[in-house]
C-alpha positions as CSV (number, residue, x, y, z in Angstrom):
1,X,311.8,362.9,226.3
2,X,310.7,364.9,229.4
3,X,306.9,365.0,230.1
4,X,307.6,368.6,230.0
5,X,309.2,369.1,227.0
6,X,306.5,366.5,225.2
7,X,303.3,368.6,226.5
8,X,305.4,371.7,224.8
9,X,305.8,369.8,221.6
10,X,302.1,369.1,221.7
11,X,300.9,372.7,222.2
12,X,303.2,374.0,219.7
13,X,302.0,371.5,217.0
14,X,298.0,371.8,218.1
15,X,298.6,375.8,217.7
16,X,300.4,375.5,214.1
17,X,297.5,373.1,213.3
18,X,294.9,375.8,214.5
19,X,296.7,378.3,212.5
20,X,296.5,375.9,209.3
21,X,292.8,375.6,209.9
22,X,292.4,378.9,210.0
23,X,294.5,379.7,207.0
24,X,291.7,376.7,205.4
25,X,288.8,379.1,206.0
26,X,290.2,382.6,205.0
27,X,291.4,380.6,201.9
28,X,287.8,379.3,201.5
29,X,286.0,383.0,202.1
30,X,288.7,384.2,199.4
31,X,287.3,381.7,197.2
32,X,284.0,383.1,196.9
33,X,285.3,386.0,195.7
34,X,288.8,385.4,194.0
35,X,290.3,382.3,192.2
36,X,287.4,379.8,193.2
37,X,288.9,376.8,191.9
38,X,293.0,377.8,193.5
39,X,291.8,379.2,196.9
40,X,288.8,376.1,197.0
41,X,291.4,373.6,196.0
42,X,294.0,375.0,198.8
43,X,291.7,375.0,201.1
44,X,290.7,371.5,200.9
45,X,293.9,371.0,200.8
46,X,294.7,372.7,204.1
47,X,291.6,371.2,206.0
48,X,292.9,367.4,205.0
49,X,296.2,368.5,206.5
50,X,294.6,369.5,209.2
51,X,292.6,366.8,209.7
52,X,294.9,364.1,209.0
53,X,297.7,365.5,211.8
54,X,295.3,366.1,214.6
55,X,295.1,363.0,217.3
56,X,291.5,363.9,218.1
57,X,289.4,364.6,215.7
58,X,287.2,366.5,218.1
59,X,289.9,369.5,218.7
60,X,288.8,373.1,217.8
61,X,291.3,372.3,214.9
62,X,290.0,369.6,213.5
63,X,286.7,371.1,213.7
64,X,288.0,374.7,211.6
65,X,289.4,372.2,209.7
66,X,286.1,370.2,208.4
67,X,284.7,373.9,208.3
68,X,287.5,375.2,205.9
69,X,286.7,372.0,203.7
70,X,283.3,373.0,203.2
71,X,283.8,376.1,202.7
72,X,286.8,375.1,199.8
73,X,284.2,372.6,198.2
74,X,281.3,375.0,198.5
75,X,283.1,378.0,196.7
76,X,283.8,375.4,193.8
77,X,280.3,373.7,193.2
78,X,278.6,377.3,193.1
79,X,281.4,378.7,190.5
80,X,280.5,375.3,188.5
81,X,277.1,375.4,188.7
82,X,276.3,379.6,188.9
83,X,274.5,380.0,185.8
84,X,272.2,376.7,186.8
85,X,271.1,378.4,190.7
86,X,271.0,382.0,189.0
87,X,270.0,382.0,185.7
């Protein structure tokens, strides 16, 4: 493969990752309003994806990534435990 074409391949894939940890938090912010336990779940989901395919796990992908699986696992823990914070 060309150097060329490889630094394409690689820009292409860190955008559809970027796009995928994006997709993690919008899915995450839906949670807290929608489906907490699909959305969360998916989002988690996402952010492992995320963070699995990225080489460096200090990219702004893997980053939104960790922060879309927080978010997922956040949404979840509060619908479980709602009545126990706000009685």
């Amino acid at each position: 493969m060309q150097p060329a074409a490889a630094a394409t391949t690689i820009a292409s894939l860190n955008n559809q990752l970027l796009a995928l940890g994006i997709g993690s938090i919008l899915l995450g912010a839906i949670a807290w309003f929608r489906y907490p336990y699909i959305c969360g779940a998916l989002a988690i989901v996402f952010g492992v994806i995320v963070l699995y395919k990225s080489e460096n796990k200090k990219t702004k992908a893997a980053i939104i990534g960790v922060i879309g699986i927080i978010i997922g696992l956040a949404s979840i823990i509060v619908d479980l435990f709602y009545l126990s914070f706000f009685p």
